[in-house]
N, C-alpha and C positions, 0 to 999 in steps of 0.2 A: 511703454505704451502697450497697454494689453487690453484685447477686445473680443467679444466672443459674435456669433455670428451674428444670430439676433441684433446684437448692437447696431452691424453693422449694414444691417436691413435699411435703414434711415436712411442710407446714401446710394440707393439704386439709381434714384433720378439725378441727383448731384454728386460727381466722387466729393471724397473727404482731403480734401488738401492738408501734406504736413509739409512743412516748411521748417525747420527746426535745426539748432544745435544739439550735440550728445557729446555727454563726455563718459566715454570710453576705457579712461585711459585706467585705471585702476581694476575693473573688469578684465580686459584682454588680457596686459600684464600678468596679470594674476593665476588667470588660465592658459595661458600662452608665455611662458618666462621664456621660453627657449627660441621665440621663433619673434616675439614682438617687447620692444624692451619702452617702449614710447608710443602713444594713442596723442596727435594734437585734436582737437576740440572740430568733431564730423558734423558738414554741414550738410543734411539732404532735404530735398526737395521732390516732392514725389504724391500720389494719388492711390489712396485706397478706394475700389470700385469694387459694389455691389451686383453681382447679373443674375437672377434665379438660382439663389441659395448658396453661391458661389465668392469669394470674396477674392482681391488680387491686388497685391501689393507691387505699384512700378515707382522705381524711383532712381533718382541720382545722387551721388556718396561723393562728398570729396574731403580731403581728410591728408597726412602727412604720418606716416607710420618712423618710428626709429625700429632696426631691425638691425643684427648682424647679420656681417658679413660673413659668405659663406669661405671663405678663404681663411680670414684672419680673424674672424670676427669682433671687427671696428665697428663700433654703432656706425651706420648710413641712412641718411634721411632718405623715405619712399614715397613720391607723392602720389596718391591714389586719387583716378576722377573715372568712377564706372559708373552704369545701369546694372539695376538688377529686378527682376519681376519673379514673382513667385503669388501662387495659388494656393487659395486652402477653401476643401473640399468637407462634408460630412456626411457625403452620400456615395458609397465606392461606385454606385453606378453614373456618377459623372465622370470619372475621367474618362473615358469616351468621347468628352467632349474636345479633349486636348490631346493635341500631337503628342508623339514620343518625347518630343526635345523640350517640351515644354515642364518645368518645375511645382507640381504641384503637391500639396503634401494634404490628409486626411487627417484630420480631426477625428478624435474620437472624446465620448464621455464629456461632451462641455466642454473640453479642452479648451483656451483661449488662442486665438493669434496673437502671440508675444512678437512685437515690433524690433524692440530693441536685440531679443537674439537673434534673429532673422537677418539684422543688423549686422551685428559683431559675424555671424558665421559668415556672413556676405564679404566681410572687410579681410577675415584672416582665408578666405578662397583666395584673395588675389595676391596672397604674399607669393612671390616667385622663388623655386629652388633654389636657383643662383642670385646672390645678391654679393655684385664688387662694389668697393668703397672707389672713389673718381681715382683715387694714386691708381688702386689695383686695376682698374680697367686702362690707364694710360701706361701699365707695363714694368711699376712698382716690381722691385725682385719680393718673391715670394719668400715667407718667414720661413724661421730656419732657428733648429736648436740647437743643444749639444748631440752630439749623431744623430740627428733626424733634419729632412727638408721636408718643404713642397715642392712638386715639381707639376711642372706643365703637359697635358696628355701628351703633346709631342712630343717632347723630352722624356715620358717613360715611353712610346713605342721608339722613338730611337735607341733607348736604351736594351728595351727587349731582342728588340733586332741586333744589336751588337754581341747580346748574351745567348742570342742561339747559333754561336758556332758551334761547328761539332769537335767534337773531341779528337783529335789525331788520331788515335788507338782506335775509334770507334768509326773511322770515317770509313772504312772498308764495308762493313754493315750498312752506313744508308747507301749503298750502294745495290744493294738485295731488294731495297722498296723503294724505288725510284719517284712513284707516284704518292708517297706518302710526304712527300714536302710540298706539294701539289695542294694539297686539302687545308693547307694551314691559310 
């Protein structure tokens, strides 16, 4: 769905109701192989509103992402159910109009509001860095090769802590800087 502003003059007095399915899934995947391996079929529901030259997309996204896991990465199902609103502008002297925190973007040259990107970037913001599969969050032992693990950030600061003994030979020396074990 793409629409340019003009268009979207028609709906000052009534927003634009979308109610809609999209499918996704071939799209993200495609641009996203590393981070989204599955798009199920997004359902949103939402209003494009016209105010003085200004257009504004709100709306609600719900949808089921396949992603790996950041551990092992096992595919894990993500169910995603957010808002998101975003403005589009072709006069720099509006934003003015809008707080800092508020997302608005400028049109320029005709440009159209593309729905559907607006979309997809909306859906791949809320992938989270960490993603465990249910084993992994319930305490699953972490994978493991021929000489190589994973290991838990505890289990490497235990580990580091165990490996900064000092050296016998050298133990007379932190003795000279007392306060340099202090800063660690």
């Amino acid at each position: 769905m793409k629409w340019s502003l003009a268009e979207l003059h028609r709906y000052q007095n009534e927003p634009l109701h979308i109610q809609s399915t999209f499918d996704l899934n071939a799209s993200l995947t495609k641009l996203f192989p590393d981070i989204i391996l599955g798009v199920a079929p997004v359902k949103v529901d939402g209003y494009v509103t016209y105010d003085d030259g200004d257009a504004t997309i709100s709306a609600n996204v719900k949808t089921t992402l396949t992603v790996p896991s950041s551990r092992s990465l096992t595919p894990v199902q993500l169910p995603l159910d957010f808002d998101f609103s975003e403005t589009y502008i072709d006069d720099c002297s509006h934003f003015s109009r809008y707080e800092d925190d508020e997302v608005v973007f400028l049109l320029q040259d005709r440009e159209l509001v593309d729905f559907d990107t607006a979309l997809a970037e909306n859906i791949v913001e809320q992938v989270p860095l960490r993603v465990l599969s249910a084993d992994e969050k319930a305490g699953k032992p972490m994978p493991n090769g021929k000489g190589w693990s994973v290991i838990s950030e505890d289990d490497y600061e235990a580990e580091k802590r165990q490996n900064q003994k000092v050296d016998p030979r050298l133990a007379k020396l932190q003795k000279l800087f007392p306060d340099q074990d202090e800063k660690k």
